[in-house]
N, C-alpha and C positions, 0 to 999 in steps of 0.2 A: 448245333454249337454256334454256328452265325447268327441264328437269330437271338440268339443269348447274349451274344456280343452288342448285337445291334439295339437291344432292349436295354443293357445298361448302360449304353452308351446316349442312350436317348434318354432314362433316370437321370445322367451326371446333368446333361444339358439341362435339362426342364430344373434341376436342383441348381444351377448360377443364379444370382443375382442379376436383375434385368439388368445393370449398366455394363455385365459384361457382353449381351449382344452386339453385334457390329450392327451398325445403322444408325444407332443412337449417336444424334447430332449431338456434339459439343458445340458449347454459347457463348460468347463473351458477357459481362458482369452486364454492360450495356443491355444485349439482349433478355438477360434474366431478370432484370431489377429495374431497368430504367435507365434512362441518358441521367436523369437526377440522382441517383442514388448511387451511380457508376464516377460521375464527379464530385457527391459527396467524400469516395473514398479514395480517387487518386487527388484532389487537391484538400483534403482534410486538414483544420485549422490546427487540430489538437485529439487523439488518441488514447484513452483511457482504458487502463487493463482492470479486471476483475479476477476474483478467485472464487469461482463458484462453487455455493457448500463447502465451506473450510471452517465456517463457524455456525454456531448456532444466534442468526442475529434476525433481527426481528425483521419484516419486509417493509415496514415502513421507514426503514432506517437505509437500507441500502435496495438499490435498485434490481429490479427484477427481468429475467429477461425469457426468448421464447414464448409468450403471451403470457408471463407469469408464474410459467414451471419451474424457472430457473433461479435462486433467489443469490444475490451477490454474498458470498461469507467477509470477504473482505475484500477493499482497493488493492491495488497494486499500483506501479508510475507510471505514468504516460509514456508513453514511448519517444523515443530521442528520433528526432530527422532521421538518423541513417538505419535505426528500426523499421522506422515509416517505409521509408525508400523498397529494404530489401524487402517490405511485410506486399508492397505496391506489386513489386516486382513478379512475386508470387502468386499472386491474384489477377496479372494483366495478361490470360490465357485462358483458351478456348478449354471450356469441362464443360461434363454431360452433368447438368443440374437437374435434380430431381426437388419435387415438392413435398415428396416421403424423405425417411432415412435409406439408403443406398442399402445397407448392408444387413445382416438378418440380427445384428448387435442391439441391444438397446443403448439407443442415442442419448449420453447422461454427461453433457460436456462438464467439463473441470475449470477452464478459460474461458472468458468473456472480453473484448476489445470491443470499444464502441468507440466510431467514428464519429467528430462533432464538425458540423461546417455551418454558418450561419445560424445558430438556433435549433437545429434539425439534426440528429444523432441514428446512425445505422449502429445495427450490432451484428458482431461476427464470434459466432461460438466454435468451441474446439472440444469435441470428443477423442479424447487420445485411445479408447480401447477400443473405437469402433473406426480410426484412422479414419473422421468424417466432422467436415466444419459444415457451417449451417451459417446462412445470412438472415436476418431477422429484420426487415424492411417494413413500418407500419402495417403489423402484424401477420406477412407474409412470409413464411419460412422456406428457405432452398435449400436444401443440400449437396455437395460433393467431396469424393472420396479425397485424402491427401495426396494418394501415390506415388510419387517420387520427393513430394516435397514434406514427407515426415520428419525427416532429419533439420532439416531448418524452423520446422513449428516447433519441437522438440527443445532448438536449442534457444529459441525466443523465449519459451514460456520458463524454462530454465533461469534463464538471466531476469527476466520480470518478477520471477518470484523464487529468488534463492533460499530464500528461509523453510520453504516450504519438503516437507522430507519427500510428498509424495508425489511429486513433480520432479525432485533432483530425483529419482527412483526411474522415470520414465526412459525409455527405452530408444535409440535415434533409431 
């Protein structure tokens, strides 16, 4: 009977998702993306949201993201200073970034935010069913999980795109 125990207790383990081992270093944006691309997005000039796949529109019309998986269905509005602020806020902490998708989900974001600083634009995707954004850095993708901060991505994407039903649907 012990070793019955011990055997599916060693199933559950080997069946987590590696970011829930302990060891896995947490990184600052710094460390995962660059001193460049980490000051692209706390001092960013201007903030642009996306609603990815909401329409049927052609790729040359609106921008595409994730090396081109991802194709914009429609704009949304840039986000206001105190968007910005609390979107920084959120982001200016240590997560275990991975270069896969974290979670056994498939990674199908709905939100797209692209930072613009001098000419030079980072993106930042939002998968709400697999609770996992993604940075998209000349053509480098990261991942990490939301975990406590679902309820504030939740209610950003809310407010950037109230028209949309399957977004007011989303869950904090």
């Amino acid at each position: 009977m012990k070793r019955a125990k011990i055997y599916l207790l060693s199933l559950l383990v080997l069946s987590l998702p590696a970011s829930s081992f302990a060891g896995e270093t947490p990184k600052t944006l710094k460390e995962t993306l660059g001193a460049e691309a980490a000051a692209m997005i706390f001092s960013a000039e201007t903030v642009g949201s996306y609603r990815l796949g909401s329409m049927n529109v052609s790729p040359a019309v609106m921008p595409s993201f994730g090396a081109g998986k991802y194709v914009a269905g429609s704009p949304g509005p840039s986000l206001t200073p105190p968007q910005i602020k609390t979107l920084q806020g959120l982001l200016d902490k240590a997560l275990p970034y991975r270069s896969d998708p974290i979670s056994n989900c498939r990674f199908n974001p709905g939100v797209a935010l692209q930072f613009f600083k001098g000419g030079k634009s980072l993106n930042l995707l939002f998968c709400f069913s697999c609770d996992e954004w993604a940075f998209e850095n000349q053509g480098k993708m990261v991942y990490a999980q939301f975990g406590s901060d679902r309820k504030a991505l939740v209610a950003l994407a809310k407010n950037l795109f109230p028209q949309d039903s399957e977004i007011q649907q989303l869950k904090p």
